[in-house]
N, CA, C and O atoms as a GROMACS GRO file, in nm:
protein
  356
    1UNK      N    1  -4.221  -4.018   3.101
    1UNK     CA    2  -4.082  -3.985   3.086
    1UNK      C    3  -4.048  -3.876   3.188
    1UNK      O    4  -4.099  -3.764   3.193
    2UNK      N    5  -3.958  -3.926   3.266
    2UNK     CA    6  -3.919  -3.804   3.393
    2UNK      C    7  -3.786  -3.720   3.302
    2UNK      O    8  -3.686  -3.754   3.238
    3UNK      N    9  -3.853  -3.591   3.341
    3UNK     CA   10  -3.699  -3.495   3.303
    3UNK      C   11  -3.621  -3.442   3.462
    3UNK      O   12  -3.666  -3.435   3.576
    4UNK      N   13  -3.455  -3.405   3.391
    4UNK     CA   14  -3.394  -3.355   3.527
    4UNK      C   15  -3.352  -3.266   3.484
    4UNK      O   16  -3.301  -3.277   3.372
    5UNK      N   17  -3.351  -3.117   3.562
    5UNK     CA   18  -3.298  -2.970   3.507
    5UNK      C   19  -3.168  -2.948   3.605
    5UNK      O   20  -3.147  -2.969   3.725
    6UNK      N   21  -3.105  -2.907   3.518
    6UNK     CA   22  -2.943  -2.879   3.585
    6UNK      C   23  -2.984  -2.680   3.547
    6UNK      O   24  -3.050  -2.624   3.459
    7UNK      N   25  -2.913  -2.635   3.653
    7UNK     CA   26  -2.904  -2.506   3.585
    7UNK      C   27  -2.747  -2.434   3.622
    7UNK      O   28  -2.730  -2.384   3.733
    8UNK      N   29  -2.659  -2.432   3.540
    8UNK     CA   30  -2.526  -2.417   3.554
    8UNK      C   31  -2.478  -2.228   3.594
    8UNK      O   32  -2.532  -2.125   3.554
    9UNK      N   33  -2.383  -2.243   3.666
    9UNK     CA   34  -2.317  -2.071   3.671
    9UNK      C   35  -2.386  -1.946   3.585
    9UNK      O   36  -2.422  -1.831   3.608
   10UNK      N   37  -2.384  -2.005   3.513
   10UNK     CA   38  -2.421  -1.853   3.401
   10UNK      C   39  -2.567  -1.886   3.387
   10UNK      O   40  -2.607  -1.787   3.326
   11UNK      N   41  -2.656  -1.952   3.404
   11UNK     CA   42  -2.779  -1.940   3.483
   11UNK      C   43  -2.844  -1.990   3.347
   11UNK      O   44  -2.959  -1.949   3.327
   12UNK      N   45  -2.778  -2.086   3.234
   12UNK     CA   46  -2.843  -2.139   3.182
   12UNK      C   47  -2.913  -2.271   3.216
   12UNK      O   48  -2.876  -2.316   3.325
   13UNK      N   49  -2.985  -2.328   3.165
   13UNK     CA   50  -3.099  -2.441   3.230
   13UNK      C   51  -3.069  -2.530   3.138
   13UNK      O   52  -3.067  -2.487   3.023
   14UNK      N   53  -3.041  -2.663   3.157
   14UNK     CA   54  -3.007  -2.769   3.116
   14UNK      C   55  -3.065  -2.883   3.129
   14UNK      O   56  -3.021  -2.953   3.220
   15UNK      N   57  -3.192  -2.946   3.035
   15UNK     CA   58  -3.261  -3.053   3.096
   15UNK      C   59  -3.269  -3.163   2.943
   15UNK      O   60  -3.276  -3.172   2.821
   16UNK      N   61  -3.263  -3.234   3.079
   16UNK     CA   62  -3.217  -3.390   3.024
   16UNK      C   63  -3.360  -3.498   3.072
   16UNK      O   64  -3.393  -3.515   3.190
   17UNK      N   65  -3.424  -3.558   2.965
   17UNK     CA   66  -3.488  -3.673   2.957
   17UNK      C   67  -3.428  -3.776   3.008
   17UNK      O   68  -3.315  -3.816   2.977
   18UNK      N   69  -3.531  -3.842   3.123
   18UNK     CA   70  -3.502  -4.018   3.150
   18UNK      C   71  -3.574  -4.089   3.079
   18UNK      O   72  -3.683  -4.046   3.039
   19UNK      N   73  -3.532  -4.210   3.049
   19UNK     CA   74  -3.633  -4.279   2.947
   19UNK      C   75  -3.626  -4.408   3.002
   19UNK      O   76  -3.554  -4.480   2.933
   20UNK      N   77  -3.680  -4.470   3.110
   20UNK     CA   78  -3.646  -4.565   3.226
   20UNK      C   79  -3.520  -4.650   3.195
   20UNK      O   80  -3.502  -4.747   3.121
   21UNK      N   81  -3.469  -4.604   3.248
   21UNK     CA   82  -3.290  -4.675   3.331
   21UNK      C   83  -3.299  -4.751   3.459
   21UNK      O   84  -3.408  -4.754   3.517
   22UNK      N   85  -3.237  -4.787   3.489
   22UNK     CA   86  -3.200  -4.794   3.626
   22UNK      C   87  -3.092  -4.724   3.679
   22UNK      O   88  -2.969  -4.729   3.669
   23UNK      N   89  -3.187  -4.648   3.748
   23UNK     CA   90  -3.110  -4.583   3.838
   23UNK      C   91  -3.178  -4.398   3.778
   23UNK      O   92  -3.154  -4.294   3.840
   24UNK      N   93  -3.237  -4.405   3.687
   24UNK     CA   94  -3.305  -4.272   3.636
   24UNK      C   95  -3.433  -4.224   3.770
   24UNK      O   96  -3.485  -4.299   3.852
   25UNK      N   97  -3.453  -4.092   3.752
   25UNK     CA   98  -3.610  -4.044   3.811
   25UNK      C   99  -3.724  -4.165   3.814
   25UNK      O  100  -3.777  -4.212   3.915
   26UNK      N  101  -3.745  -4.197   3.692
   26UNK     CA  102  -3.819  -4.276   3.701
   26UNK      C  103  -3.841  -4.419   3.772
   26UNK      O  104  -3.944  -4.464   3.823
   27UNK      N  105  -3.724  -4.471   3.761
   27UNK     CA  106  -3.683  -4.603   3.843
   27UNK      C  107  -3.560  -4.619   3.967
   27UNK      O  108  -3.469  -4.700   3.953
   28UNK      N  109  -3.566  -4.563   4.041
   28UNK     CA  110  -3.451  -4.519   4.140
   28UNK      C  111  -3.344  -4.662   4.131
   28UNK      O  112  -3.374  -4.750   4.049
   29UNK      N  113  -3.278  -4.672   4.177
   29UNK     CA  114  -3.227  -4.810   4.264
   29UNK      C  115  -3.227  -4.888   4.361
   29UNK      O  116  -3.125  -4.868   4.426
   30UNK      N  117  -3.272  -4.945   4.392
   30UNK     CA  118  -3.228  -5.032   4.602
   30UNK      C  119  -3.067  -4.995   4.635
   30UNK      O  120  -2.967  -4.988   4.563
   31UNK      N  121  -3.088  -4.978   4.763
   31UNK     CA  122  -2.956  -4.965   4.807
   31UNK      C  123  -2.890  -5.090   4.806
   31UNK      O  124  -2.785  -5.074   4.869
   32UNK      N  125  -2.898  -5.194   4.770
   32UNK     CA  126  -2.838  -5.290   4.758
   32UNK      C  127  -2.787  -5.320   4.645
   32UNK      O  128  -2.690  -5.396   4.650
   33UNK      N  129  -2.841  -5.264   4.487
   33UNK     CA  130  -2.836  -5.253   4.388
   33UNK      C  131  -2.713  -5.152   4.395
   33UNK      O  132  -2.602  -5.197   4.365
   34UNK      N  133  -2.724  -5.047   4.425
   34UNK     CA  134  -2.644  -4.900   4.434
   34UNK      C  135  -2.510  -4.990   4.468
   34UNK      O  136  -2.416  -4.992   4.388
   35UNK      N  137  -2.507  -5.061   4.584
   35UNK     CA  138  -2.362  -5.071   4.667
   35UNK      C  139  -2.313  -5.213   4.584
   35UNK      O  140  -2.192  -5.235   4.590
   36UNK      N  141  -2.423  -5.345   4.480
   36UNK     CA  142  -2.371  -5.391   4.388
   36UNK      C  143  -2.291  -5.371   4.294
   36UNK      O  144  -2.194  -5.436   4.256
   37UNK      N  145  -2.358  -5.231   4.238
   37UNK     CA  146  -2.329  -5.121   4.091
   37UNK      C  147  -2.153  -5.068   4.118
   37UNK      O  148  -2.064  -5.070   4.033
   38UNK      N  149  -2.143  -5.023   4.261
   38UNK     CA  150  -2.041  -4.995   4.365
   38UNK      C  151  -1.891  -5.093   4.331
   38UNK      O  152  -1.783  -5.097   4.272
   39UNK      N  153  -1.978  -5.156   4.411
   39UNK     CA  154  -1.805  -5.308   4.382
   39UNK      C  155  -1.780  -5.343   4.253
   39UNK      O  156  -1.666  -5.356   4.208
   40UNK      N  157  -1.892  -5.359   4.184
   40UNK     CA  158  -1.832  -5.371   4.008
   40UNK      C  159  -1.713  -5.241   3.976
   40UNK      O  160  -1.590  -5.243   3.968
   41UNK      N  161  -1.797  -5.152   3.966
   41UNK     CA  162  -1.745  -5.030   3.908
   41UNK      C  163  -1.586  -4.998   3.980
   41UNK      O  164  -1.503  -4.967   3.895
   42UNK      N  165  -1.543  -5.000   4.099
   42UNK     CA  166  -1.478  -4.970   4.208
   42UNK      C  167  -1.335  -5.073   4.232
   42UNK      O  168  -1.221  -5.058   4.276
   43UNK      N  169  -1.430  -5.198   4.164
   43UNK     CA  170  -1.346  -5.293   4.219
   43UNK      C  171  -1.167  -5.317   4.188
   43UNK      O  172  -1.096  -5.374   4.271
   44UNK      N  173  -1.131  -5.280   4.099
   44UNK     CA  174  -1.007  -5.239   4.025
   44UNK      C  175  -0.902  -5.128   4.093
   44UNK      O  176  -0.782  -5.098   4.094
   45UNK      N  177  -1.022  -5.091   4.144
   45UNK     CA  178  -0.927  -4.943   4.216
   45UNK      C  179  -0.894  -4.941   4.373
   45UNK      O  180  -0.797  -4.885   4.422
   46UNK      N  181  -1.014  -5.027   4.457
   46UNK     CA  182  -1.011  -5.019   4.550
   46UNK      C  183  -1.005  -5.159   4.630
   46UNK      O  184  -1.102  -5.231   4.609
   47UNK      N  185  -0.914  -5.207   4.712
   47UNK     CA  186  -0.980  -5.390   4.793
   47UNK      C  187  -1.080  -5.345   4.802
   47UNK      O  188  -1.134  -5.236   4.789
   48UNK      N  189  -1.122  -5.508   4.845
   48UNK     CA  190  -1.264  -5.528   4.906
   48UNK      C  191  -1.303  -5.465   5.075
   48UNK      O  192  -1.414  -5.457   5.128
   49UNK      N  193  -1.162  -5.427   5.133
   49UNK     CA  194  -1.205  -5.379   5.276
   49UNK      C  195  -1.225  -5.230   5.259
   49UNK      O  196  -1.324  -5.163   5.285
   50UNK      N  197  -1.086  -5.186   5.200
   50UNK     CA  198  -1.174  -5.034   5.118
   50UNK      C  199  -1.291  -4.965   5.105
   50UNK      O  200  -1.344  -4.876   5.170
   51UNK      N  201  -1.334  -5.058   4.956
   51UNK     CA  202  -1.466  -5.098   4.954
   51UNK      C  203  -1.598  -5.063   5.039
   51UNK      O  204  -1.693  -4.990   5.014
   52UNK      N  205  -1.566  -5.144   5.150
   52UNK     CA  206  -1.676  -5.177   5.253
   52UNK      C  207  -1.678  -5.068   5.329
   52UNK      O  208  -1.792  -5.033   5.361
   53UNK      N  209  -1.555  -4.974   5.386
   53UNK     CA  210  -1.519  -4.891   5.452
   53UNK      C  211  -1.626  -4.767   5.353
   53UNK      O  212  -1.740  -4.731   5.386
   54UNK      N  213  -1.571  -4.734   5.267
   54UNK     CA  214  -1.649  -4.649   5.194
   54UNK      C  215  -1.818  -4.644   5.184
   54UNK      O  216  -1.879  -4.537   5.181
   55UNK      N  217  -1.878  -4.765   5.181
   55UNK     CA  218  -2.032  -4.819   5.193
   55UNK      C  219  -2.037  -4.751   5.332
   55UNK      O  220  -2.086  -4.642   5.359
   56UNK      N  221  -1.988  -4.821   5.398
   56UNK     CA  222  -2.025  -4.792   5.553
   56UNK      C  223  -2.045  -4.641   5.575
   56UNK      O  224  -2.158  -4.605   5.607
   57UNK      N  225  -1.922  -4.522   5.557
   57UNK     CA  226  -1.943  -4.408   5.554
   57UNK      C  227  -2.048  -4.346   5.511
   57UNK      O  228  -2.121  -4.278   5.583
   58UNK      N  229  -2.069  -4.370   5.356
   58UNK     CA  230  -2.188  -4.310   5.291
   58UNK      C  231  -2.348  -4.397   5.370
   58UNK      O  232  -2.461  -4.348   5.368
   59UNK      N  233  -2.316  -4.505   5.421
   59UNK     CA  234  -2.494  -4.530   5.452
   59UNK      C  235  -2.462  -4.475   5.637
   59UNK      O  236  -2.567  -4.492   5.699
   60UNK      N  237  -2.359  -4.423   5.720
   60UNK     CA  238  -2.343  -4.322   5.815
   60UNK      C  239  -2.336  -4.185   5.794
   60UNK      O  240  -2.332  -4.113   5.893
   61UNK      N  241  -2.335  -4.136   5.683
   61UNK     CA  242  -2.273  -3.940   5.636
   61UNK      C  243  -2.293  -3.851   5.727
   61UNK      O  244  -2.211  -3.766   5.761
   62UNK      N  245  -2.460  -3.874   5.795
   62UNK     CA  246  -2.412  -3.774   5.893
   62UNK      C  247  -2.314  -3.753   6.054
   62UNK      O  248  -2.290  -3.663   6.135
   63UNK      N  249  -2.280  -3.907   6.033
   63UNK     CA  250  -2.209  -3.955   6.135
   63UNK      C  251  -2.063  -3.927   6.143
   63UNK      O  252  -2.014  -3.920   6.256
   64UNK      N  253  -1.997  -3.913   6.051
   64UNK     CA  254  -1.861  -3.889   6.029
   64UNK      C  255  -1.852  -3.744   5.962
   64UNK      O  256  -1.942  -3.674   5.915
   65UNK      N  257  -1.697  -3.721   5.974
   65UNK     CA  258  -1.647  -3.642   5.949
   65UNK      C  259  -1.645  -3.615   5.794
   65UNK      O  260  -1.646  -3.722   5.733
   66UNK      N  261  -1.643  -3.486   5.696
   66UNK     CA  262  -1.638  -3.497   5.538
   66UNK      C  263  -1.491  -3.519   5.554
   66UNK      O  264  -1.470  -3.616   5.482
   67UNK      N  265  -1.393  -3.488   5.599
   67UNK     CA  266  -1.262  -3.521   5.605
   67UNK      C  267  -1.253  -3.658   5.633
   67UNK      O  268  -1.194  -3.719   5.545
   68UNK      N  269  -1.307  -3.748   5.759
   68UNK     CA  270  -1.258  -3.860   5.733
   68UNK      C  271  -1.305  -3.952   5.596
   68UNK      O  272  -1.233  -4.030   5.534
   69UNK      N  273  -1.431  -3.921   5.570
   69UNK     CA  274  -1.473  -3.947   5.410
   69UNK      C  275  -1.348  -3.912   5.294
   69UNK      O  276  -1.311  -3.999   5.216
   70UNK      N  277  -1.319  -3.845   5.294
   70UNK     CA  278  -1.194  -3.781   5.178
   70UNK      C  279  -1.067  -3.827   5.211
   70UNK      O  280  -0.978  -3.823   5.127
   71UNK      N  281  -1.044  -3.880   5.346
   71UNK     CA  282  -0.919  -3.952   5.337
   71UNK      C  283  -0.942  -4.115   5.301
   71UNK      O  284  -0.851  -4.192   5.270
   72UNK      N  285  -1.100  -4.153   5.314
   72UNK     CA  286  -1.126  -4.285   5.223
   72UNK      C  287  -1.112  -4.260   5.124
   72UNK      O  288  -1.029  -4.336   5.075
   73UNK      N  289  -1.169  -4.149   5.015
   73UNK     CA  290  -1.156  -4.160   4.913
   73UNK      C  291  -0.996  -4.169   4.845
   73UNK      O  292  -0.966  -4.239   4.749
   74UNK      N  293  -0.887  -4.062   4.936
   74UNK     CA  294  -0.836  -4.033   4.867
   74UNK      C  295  -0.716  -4.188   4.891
   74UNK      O  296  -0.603  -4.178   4.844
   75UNK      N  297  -0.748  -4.292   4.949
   75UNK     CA  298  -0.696  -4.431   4.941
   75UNK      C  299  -0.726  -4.522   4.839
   75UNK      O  300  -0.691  -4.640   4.829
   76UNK      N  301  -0.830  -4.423   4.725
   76UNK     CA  302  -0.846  -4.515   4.596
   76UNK      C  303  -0.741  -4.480   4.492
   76UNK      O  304  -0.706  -4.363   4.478
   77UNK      N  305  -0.681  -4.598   4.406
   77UNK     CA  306  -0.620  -4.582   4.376
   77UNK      C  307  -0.637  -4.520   4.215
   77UNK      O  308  -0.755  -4.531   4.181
   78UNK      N  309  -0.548  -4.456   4.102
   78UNK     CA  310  -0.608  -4.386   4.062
   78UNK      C  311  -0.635  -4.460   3.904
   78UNK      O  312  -0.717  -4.422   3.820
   79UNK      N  313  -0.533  -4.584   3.892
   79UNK     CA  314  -0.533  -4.665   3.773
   79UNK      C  315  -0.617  -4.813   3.820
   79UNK      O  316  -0.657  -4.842   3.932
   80UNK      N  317  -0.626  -4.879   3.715
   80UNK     CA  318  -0.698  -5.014   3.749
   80UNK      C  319  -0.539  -5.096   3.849
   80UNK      O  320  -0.431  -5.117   3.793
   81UNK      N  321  -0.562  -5.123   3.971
   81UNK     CA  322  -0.478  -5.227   4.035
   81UNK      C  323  -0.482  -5.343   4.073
   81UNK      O  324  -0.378  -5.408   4.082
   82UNK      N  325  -0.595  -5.391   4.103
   82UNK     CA  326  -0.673  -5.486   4.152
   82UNK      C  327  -0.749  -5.565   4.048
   82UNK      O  328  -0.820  -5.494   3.977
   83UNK      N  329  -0.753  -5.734   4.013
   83UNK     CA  330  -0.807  -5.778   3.968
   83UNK      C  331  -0.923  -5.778   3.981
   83UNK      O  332  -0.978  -5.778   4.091
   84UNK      N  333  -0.997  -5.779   3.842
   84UNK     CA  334  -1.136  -5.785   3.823
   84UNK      C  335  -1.216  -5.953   3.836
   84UNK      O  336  -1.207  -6.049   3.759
   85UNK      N  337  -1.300  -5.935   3.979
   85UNK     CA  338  -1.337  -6.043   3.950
   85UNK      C  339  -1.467  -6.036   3.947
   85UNK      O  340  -1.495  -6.156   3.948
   86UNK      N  341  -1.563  -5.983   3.944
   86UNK     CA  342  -1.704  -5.926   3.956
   86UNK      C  343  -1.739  -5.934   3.823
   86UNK      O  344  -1.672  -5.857   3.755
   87UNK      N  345  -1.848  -6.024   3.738
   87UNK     CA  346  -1.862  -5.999   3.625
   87UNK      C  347  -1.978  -5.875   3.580
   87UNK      O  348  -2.075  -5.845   3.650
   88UNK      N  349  -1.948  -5.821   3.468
   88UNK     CA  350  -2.036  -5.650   3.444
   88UNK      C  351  -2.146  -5.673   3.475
   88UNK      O  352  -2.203  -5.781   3.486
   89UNK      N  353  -2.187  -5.552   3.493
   89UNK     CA  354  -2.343  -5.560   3.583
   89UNK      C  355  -2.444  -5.498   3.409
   89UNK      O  356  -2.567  -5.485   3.411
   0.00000   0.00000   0.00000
């Protein structure tokens, strides 16, 4: 069982048990999994070119700007808009 310690402002310590997930310490994800997990979750809020735009940034980060990153983000929209067609992961 992997644990993860958070330790917050006031310098208390906060730890939390994984108990294999996906996506926990113990079992990471594939990046292909991650950017699957992505379009499900996302898909409502953002098109599909959106979407892709955003993938692209994060698997470039050190390549771009944190500003041009935040003006992707801030093109998501903030209610569900977009039909769901991705069934739950």
């Amino acid at each position: 069982m992997a644990q993860q310690a958070t330790r917050t402002k006031d310098q208390r310590t906060l730890v939390k048990e994984h108990k294999g997930y996906e996506g926990g310490l113990d079992q990471p994800m594939s990046w292909d999994r991650v950017v699957q997990k992505f379009h499900w979750l996302s898909e409502a809020f953002a098109d599909e070119g959106l979407r892709g735009k955003l993938i692209k940034a994060v698997q470039d980060l050190d390549a771009h700007r944190i500003s041009a990153v935040m003006d992707l983000l801030a093109q998501v929209r903030p209610s569900e808009t977009y039909p769901r067609t991705i069934a739950g992961i």
